[in-house]
N, C-alpha and C positions, 0 to 999 in steps of 0.2 A: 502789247498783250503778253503777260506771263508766262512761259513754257510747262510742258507740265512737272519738271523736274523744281524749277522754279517756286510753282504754290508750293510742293512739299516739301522742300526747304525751307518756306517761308511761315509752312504749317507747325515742322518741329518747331524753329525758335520760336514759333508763340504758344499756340493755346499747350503744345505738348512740353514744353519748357518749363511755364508757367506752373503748370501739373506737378510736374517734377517736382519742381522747387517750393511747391506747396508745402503748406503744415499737414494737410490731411494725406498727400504720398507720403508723409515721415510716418503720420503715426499708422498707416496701411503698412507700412514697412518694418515698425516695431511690431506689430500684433501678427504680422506673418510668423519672422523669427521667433517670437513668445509663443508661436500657436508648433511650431517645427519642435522648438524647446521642451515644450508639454510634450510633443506626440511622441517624442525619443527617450522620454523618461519614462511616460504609460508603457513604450516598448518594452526598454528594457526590465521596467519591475513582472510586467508578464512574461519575459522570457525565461530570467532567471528568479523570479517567484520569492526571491530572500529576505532577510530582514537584514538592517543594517543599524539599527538603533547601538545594538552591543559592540559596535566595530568604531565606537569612540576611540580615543589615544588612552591606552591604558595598559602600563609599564607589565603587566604577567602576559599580556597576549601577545607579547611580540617575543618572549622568550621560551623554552621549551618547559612542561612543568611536572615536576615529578608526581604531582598530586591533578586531581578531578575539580578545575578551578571554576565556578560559576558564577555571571552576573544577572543580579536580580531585576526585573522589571516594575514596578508598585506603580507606573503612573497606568498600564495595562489591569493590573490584578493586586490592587493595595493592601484588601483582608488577606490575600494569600501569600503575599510578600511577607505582613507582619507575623501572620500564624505560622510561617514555616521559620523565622527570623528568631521568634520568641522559643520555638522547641529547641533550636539551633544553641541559643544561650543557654540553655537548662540541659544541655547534653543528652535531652532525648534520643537522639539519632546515636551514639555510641553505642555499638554491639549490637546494631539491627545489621539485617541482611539483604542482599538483593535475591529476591523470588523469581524475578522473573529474566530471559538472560532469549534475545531470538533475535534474529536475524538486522532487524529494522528495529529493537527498541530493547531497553532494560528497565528495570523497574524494582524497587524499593521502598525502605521507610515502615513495613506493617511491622507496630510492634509485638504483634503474636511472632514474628521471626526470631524473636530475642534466646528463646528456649532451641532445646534440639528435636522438637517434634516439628519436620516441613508440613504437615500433609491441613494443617490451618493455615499457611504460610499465604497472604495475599487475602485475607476474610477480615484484618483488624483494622483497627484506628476508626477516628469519628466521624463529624460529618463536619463539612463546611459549604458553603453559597459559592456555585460553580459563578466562575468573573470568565464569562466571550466576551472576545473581543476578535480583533481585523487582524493581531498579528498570525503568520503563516507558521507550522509547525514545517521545520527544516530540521538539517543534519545539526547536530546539536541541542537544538532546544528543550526546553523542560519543563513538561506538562505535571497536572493531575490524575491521578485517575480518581476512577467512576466508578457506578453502578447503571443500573439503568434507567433511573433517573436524572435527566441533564443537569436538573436544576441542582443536584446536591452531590458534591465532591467527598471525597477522601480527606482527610485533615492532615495525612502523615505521608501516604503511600506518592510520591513521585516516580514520574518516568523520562527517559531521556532516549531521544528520537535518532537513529544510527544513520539514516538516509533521508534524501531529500525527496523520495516519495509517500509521503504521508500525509495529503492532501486530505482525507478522508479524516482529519482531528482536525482541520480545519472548523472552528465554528461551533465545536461541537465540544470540545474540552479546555480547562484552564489553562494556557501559556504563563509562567511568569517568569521564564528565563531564559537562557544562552551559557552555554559552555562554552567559554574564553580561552580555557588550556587543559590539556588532559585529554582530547577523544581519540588519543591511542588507547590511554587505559579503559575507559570506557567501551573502546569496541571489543576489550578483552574479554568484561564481567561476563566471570559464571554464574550459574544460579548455587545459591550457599556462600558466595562471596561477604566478606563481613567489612564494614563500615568503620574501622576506628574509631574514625570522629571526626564532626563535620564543624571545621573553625570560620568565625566571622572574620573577615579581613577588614570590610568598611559597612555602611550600609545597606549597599548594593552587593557586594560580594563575598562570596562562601569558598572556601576551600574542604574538598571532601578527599581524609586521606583511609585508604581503606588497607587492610589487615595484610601483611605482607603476608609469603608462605613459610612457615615455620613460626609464626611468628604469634604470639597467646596474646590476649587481649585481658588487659590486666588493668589495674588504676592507674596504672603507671604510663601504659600505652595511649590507655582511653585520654 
């Protein structure tokens, strides 16, 4: 007769062996780690809440940059990638101002700013079809503004996000970018700060370099 240390010895090397050594314990054991895998990624995107799309290998953001360098988004917001891209080319943006200048956001582009009367400053530009999407508005990014209809944007007027608490544009305004280099400069803008001009580096990326002090904004500058 068997002892009882005996059967369960005799227990592991069979049926609990066999198990082991199965195909269906391998792939129990793949879908564990794949299900651990998922659960540490779902963590971390809700812990830190970031976007990481813009954090490609891309030679100006690993270096410091005298200018306001932005990368553009269009698989998120393609009308508003091209409509800001197209003003971009035509020098629209030369000799506008930033209106608006607080704590958590700046904001630009109205070209009723162009003049020296502020008190229309943030009433101009036209309209374009607001693009929601999933991406999260963070320190950096770069929104549209609005009115108070969701549905219809600003055509001109951009804003850039100074902190990572602005959950509250989540969902609710266009995303179509990321500031790559520059959010020293950017957390400096005043309001009456003036734009020199806003140059195309590639498809996706803009450099905005804005009016030094002393400094006159002339054809030459622009």
């Amino acid at each position: 007769m068997l002892k009882k240390d005996e059967k369960f010895a005799n227990f592991k090397s069979s049926k609990f062996m066999n198990f082991v050594g199965s195909d269906l314990f391998f792939n129990m054991l793949l879908g564990f780690f794949a299900l651990m895998i998922l659960a540490t990624g779902t963590f971390l995107t809700y812990l830190y809440g970031k976007n990481t799309w813009w954090k490609e290998d891309h030679p100006i953001s690993r270096k410091t940059s005298p200018d306001i360098v932005i990368k553009f988004n269009p698989s998120v917001a393609p009308k508003t990638v091209s409509n800001f891209m197209s003003k971009i080319e035509s020098g629209y943006f030369d000799g506008l101002k930033f209106h608006r200048a607080e704590d958590w956001v700046v904001q630009g582009g109205d070209p009723l700013s162009r003049d020296n009367d502020p008190t229309n400053d943030g009433t101009g530009g036209g309209d374009i079809p607001t693009e929601i999407s999933e991406e999260k508005f963070v320190r950096g990014s770069v929104g549209v503004a609005r009115g108070p209809n969701k549905a219809i944007s600003n055509d001109s007027q951009f804003f850039i996000v100074k902190n990572d608490t602005s959950d509250f544009l989540n969902g609710e305004y266009t995303y179509f970018g990321q500031v790559i280099a520059g959010m020293d400069l950017v957390d400096n803008i005043k309001v009456g700060d003036v734009i020199k001009k806003i140059e195309k580096i590639d498809d996706k990326t803009v450099r905005i370099y804005l009016l030094k002090d002393g400094e006159t904004l002339t054809k030459e500058t622009a």
